[in-house]
N, CA, C and O of each residue as an XYZ file, in Angstrom:
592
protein
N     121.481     82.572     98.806
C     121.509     82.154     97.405
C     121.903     83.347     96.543
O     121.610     84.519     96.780
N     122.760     82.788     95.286
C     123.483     84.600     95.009
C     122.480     84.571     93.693
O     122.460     83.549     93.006
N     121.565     85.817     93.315
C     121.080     86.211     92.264
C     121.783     85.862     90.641
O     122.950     86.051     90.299
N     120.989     85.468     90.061
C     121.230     84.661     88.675
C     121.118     86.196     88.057
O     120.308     87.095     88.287
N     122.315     86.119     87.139
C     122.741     87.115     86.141
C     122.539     87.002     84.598
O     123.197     86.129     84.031
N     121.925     87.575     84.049
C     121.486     87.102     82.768
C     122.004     88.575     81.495
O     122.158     89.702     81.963
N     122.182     88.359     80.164
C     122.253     89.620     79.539
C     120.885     90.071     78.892
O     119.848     89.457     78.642
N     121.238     91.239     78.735
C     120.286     92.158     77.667
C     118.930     91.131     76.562
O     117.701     91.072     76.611
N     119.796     90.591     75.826
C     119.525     89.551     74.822
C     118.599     88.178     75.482
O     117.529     87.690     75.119
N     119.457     87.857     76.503
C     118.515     86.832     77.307
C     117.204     87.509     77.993
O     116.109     86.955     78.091
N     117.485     88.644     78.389
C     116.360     89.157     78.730
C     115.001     89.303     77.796
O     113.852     88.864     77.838
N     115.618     89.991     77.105
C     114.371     90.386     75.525
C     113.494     88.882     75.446
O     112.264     88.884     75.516
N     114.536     87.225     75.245
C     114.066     86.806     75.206
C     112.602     85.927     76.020
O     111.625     85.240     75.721
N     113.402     86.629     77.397
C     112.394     85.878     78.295
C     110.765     86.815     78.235
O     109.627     86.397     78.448
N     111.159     87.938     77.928
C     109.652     88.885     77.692
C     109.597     88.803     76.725
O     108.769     89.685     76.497
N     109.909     88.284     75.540
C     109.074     87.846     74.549
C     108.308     86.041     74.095
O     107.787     85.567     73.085
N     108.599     85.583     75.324
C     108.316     84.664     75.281
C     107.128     83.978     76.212
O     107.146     82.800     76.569
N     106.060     84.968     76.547
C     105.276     84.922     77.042
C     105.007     84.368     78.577
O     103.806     84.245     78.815
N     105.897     84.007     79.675
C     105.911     82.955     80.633
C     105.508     84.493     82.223
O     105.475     84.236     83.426
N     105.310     85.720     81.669
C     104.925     86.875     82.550
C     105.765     87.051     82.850
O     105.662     86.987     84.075
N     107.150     87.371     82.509
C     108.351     88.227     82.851
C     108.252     89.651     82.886
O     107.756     90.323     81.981
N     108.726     90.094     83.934
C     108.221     91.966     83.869
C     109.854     92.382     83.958
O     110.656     91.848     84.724
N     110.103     93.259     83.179
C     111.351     94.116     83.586
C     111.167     95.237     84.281
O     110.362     96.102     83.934
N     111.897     95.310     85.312
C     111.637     96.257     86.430
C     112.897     97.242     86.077
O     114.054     96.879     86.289
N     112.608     98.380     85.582
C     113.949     99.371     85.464
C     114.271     99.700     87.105
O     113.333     99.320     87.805
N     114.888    100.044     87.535
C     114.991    100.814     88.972
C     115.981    102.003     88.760
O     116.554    102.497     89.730
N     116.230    102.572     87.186
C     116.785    103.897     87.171
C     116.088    104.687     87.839
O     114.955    104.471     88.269
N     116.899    105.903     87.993
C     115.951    106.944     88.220
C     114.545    107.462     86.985
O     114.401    107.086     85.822
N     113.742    108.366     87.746
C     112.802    108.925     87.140
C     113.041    109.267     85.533
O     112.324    108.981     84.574
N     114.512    110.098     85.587
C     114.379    110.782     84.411
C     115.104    109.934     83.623
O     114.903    109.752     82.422
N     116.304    109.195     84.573
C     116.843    108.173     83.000
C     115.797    107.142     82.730
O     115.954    106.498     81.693
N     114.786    106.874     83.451
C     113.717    106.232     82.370
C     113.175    106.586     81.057
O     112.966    106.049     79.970
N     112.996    108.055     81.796
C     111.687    108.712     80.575
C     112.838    109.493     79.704
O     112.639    110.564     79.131
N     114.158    108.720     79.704
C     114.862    109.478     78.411
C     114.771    108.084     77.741
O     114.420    108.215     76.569
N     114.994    106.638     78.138
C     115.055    105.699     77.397
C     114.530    104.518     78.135
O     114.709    104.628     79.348
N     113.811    103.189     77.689
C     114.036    102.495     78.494
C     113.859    100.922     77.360
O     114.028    100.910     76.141
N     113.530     99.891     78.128
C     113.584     98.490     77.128
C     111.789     98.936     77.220
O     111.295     99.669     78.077
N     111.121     98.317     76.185
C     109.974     98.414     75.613
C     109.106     97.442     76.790
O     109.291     96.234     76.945
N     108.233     98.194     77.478
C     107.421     97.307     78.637
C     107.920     97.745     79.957
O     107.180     97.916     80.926
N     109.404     97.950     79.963
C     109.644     98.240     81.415
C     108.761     98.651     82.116
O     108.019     99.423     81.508
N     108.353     98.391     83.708
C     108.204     99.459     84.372
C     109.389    100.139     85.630
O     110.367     99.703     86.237
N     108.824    101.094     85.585
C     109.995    101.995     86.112
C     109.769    102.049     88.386
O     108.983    102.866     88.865
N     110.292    101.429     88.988
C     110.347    102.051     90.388
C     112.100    102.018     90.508
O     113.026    101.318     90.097
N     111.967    102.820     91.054
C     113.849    103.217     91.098
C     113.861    102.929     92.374
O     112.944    102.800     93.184
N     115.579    102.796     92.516
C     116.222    102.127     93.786
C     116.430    103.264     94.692
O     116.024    103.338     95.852
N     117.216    104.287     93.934
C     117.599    105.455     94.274
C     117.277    106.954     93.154
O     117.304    106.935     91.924
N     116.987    108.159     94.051
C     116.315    109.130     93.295
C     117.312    110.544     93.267
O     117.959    110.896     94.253
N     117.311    110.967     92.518
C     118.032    112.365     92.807
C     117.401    113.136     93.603
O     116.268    113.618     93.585
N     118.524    113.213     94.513
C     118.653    114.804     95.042
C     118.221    116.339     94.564
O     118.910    117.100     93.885
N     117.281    116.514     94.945
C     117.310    117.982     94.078
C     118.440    118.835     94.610
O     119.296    119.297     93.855
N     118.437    118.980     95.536
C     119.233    120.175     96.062
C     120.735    119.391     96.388
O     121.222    120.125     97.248
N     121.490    118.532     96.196
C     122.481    117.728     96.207
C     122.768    117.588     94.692
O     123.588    118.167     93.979
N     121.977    116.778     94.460
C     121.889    116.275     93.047
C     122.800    114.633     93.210
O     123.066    114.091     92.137
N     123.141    114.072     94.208
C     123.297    113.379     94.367
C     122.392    111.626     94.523
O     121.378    111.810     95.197
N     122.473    110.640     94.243
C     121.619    109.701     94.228
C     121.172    109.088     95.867
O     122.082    108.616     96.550
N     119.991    109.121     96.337
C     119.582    109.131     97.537
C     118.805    107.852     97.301
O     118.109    107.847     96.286
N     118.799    106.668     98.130
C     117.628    105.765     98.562
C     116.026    105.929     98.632
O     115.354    106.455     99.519
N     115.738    105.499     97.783
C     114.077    105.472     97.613
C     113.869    104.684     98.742
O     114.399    103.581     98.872
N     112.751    105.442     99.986
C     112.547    104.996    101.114
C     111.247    103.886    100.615
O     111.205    102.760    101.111
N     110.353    104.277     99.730
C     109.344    103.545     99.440
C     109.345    102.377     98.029
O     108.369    102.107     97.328
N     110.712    101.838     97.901
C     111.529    101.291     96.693
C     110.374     99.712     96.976
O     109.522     99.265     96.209
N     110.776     99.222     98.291
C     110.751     97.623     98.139
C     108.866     97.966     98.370
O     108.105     97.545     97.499
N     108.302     98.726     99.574
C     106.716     98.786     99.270
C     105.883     99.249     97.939
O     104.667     99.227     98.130
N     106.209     99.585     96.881
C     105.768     99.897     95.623
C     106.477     98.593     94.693
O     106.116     98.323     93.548
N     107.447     97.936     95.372
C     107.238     96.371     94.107
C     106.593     95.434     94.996
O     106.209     94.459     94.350
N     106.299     95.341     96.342
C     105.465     94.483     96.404
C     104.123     94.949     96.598
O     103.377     93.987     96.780
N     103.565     95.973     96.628
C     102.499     96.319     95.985
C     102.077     96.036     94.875
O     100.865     95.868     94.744
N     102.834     95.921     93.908
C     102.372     95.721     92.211
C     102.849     94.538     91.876
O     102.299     93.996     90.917
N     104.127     93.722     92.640
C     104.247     92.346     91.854
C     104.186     91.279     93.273
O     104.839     91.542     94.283
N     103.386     90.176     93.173
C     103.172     89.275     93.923
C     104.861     88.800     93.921
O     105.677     89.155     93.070
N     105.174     87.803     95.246
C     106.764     87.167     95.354
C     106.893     86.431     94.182
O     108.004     86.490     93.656
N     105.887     85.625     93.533
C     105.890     84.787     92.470
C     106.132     85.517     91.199
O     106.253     84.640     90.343
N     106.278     86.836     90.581
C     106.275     86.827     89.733
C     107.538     87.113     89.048
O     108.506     87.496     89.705
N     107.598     86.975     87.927
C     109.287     86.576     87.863
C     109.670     87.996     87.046
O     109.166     88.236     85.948
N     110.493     88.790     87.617
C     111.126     89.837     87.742
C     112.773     89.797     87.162
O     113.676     89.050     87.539
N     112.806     90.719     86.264
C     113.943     90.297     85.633
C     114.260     92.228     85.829
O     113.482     93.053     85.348
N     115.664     92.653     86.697
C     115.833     93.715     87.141
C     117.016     94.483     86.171
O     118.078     93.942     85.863
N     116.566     95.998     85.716
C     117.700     96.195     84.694
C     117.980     97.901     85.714
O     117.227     98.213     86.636
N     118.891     98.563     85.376
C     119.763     99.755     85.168
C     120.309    100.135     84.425
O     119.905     99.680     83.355
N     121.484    101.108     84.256
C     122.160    101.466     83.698
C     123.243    100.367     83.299
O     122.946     99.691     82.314
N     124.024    100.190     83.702
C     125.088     99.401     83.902
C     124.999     97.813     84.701
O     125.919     96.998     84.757
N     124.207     97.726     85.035
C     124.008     96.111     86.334
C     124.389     96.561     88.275
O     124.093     95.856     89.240
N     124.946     97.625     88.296
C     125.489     97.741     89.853
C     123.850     98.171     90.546
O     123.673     97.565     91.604
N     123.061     98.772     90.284
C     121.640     99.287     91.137
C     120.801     97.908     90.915
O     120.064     97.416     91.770
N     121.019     97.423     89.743
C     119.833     96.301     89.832
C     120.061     95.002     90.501
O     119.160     94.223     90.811
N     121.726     94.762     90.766
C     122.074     93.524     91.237
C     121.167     94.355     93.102
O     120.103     94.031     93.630
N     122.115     95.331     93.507
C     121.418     95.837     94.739
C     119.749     95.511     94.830
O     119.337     95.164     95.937
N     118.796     95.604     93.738
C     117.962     96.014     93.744
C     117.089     94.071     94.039
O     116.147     93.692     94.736
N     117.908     93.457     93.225
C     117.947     92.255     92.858
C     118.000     91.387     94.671
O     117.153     90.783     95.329
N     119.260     91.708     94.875
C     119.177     91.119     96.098
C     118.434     91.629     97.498
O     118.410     90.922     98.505
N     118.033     92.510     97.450
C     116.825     93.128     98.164
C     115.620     92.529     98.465
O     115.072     92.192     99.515
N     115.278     92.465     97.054
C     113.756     91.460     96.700
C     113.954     90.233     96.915
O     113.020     89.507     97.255
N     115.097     89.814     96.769
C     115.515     88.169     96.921
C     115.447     87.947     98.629
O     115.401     86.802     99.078
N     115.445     88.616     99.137
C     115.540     88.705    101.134
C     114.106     88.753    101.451
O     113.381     87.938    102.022
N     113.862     89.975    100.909
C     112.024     90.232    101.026
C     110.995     89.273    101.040
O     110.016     89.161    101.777
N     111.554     88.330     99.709
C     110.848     86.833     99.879
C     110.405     86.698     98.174
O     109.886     85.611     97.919
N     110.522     87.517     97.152
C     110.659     87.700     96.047
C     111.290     86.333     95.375
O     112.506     86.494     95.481
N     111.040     85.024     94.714
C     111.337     83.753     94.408
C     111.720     84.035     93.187
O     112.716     83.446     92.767
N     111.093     84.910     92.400
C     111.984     84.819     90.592
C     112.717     85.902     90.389
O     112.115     86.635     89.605
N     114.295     86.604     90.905
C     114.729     87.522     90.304
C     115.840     86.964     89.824
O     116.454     85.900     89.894
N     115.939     88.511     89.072
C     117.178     87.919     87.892
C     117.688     89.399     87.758
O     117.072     90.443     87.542
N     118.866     89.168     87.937
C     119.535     90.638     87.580
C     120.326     90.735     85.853
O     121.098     89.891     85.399
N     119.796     92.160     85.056
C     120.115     91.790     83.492
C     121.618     92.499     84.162
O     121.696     93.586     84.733
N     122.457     91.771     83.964
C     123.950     91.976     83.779
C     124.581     93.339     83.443
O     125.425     93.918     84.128
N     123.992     93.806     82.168
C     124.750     95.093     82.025
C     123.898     96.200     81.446
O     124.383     97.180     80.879
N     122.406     95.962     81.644
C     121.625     96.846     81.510
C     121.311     97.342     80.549
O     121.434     96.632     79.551
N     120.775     98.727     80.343
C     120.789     99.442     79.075
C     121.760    100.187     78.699
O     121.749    100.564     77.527
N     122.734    100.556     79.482
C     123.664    101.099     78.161
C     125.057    100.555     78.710
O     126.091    101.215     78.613
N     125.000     99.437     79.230
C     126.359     98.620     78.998
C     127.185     98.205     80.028
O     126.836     98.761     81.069
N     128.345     97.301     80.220
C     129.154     97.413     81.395
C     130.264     98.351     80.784
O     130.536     98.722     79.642
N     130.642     98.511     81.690
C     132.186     99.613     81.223
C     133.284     99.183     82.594
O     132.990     98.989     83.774
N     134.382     99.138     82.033
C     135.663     99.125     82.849
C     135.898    100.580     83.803
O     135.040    101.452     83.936
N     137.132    100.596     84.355
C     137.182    101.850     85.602
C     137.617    102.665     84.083
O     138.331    103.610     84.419
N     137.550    102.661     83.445
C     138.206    103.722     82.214
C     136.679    104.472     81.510
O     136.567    105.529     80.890
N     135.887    103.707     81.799
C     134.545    104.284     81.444
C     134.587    103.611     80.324
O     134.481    104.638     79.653
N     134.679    102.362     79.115
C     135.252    101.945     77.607
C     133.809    100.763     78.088
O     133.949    100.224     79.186
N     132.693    100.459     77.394
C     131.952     99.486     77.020
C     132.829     98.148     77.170
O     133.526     97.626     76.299
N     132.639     97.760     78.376
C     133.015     95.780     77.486
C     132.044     94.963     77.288
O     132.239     94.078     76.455
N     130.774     95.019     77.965
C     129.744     94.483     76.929
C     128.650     95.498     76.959
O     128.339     96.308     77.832
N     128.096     95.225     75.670
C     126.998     96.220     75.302
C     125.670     96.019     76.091
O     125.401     94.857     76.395
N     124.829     96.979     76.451
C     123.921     96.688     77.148
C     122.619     96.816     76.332
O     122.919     96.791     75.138
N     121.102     96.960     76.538
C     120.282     96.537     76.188
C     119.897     97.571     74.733
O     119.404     97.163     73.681
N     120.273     98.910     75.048
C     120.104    100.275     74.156
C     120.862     99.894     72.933
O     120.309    100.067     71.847
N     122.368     99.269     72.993
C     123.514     99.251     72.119
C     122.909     98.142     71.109
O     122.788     98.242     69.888
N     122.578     97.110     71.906
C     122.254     95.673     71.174
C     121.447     95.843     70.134
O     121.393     94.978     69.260
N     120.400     97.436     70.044
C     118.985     97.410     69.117
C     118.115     96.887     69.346
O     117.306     96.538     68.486
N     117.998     96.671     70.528
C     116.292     95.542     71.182
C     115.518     97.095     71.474
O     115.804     98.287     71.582
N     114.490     96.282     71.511
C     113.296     97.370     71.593
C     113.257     98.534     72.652
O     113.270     97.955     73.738
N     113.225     99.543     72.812
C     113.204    101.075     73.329
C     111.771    102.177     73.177
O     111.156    102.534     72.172
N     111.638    102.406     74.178
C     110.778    103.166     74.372
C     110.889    104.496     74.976
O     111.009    104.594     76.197
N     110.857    105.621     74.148
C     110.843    106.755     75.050
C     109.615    107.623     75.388
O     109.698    108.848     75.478
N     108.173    106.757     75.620
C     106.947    107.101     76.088
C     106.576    106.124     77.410
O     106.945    104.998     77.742
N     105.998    106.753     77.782
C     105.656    105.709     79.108
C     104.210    105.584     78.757
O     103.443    106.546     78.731
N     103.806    104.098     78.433
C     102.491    103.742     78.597
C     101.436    103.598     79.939
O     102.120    103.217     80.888
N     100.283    103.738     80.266
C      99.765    103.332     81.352
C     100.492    102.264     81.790
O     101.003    101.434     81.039
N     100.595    102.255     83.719
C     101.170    101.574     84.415
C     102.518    101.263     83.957
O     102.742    100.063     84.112
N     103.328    101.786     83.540
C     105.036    101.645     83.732
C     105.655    102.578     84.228
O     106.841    102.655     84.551
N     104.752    103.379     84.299
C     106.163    104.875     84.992
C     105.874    104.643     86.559
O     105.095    103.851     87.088
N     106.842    105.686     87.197
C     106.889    105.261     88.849
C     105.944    105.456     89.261
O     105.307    104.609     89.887
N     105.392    107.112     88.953
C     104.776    107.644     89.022
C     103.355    107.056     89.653
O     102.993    107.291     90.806
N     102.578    106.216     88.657
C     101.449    104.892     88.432
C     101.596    103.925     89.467
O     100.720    103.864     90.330
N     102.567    103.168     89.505
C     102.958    102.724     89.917
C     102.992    102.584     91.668
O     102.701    101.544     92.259
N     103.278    103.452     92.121
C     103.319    104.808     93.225
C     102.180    104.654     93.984
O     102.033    104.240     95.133
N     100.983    105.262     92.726
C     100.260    105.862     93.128
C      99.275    104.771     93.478
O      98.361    105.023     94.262
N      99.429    103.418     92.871
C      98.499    102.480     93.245
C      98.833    101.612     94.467
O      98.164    100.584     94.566
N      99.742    101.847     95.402
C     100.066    101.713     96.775
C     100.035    102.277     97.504
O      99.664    101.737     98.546
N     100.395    103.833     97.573
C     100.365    104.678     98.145
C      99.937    106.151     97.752
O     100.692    107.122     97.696
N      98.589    106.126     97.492
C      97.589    107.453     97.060
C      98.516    108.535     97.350
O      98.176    109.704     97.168
């Protein structure tokens, strides 16, 4: 079954509309805690490299979301752009995960091979942003309540 694609805007609406929608960022660490949609929580797909600096597979990605979200709960997956969260999206959808939704073009947009915005993503639109991490949204938390 191919993952349902939704935008920015549709997203906002489904977490503000009370039915327990969680947005799952799966950026990395630090492009969270530079920006994220208001509520996110943060487990990333893939992590930097320190000594590469290249983006590496989070070995403990899919055991820290089903640690914290039952298959039932309906998960609406964002990134940068839509390419990590659709990955991230269809992952959980195999795992046994019943409500995902991949947000289309994320927080800061889709862009063509030219790097040029063709649609705006969640940051551009003016929907809500957070650059604090409240209890339980950073990975960190998150993490730590699966694996001490």
């Amino acid at each position: 079954m191919a993952v349902r694609s939704i935008s920015p805007q549709q997203a906002a609406d489904l977490l503000s509309g009370g039915d327990g929608h969680v947005y799952l960022d799966v950026r990395s660490v630090p492009e969270f805690s530079a920006g994220h949609p208001r509520s996110a929580r943060n487990i990333p797909l893939l992590h930097s490299d320190p000594r590469s600096g290249n983006l590496v597979p989070n070995p403990d990605f899919l055991k820290v979301v089903q640690g914290n979200f039952p298959p039932a709960t309906p998960l609406l997956l964002g990134c940068l752009s839509g390419g990590r969260s659709m990955k991230a999206a269809e992952l959980l959808e195999r795992a046994g995960h019943r409500s995902v939704v991949n947000v289309r073009c994320g927080f800061g947009g889709s862009r063509d091979i030219l790097g040029r915005v063709t649609e705006p993503g969640w940051a551009a639109l003016g929907l809500p942003v957070d650059r604090e991490e409240r209890p339980g949204e950073s990975y960190e938390s998150l993490h730590k309540r699966v694996l001490p």
